[in-house]
C-alpha positions in Angstrom: 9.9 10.3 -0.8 6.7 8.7 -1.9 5.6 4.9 -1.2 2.4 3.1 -2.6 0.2 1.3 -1.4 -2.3 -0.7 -3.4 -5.6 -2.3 -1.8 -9.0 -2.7 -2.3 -11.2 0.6 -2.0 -13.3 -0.9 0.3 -10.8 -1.7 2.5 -9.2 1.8 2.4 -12.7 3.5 3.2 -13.1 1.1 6.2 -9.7 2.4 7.6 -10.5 6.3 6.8 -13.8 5.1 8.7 -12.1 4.1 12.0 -9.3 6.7 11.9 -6.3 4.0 10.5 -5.5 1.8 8.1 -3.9 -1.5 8.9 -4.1 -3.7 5.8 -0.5 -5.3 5.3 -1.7 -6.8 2.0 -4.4 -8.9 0.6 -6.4 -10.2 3.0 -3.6 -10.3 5.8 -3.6 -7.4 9.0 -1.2 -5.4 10.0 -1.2 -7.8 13.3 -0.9 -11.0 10.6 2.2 -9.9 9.4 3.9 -7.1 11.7 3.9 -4.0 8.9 2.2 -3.1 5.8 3.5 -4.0 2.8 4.4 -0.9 0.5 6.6 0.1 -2.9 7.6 2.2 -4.3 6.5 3.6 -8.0 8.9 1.4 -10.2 7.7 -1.4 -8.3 3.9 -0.7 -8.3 2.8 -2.5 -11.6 4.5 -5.9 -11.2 3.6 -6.1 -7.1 -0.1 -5.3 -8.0 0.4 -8.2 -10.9 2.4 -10.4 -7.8 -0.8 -10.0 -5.5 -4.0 -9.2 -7.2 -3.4 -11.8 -10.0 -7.2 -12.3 -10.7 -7.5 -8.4 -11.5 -10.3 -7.1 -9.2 -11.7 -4.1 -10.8 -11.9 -2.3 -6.8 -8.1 -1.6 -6.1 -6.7 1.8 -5.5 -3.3 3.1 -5.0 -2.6 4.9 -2.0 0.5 7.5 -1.8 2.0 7.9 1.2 3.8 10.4 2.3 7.6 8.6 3.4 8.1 11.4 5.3 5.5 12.3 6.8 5.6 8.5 8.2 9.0 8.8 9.4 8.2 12.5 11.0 5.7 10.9 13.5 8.1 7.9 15.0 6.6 5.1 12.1 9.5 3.3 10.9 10.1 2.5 7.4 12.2 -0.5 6.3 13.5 -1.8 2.6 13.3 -5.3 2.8 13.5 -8.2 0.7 15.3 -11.2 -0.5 15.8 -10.5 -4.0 14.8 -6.6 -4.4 14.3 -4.2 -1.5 10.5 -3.4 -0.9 9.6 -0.3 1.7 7.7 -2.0 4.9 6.0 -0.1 7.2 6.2 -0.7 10.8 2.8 0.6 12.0 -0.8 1.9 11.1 -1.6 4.0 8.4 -2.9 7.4 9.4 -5.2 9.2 6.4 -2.8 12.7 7.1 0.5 10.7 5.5 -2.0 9.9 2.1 -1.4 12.2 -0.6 -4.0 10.7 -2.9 -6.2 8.0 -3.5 -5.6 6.7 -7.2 -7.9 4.6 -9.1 -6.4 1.8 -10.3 -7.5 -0.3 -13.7 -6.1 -3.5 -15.7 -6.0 -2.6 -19.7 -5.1 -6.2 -20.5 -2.5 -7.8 -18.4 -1.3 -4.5 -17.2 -2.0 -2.5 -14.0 -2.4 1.1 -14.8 -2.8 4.0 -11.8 
């Protein structure tokens, strides 16, 4: 199963850099919040539209492996109040990214 993961390139380099990624979402830690916040494909557009509502022109979409995750003890969670979102309970290793997609808004609309 795939998850995404959208964030801001620069953040996504600085986690390749040091060997994990542990941005939950914007501009909170994996150690703000306890897990990374993650969706799944249906759900990318509107959660990108939910927390990037001023449309930086940096984001990128990472695919993640569910997996792969799951295959090395990370656990995975759908959570939510009114919809189920995928959490992840633990640091993002580079192995369990698939790809790194460019993200864009044409409009009002995310596009990856």
């Amino acid at each position: 199963m795939t998850i995404l993961h959208v964030t801001r390139r620069t953040d996504w380099e600085a986690g390749l850099a040091a060997g994990t990624y542990e941005i939950s979402g914007r501009d909170l830690t994996l150690a703000d919040e306890g897990f990374i916040h993650c969706s799944y494909p249906h759900q990318c557009a509107e959660t990108a539209a939910r927390i990037w509502p001023d449309h930086p022109d940096d984001l990128v979409v990472l695919v993640i492996d569910d997996d792969a995750v799951r295959a090395d003890g990370v656990r995975v969670v759908d959570e939510g109040a009114s919809e189920l979102f995928p959490h992840m309970y633990g640091p993002v290793r580079p192995a369990w990214v698939t790809d790194v997609r460019p993200a864009r808004w044409e409009d009002d609309t995310f596009v990856w």
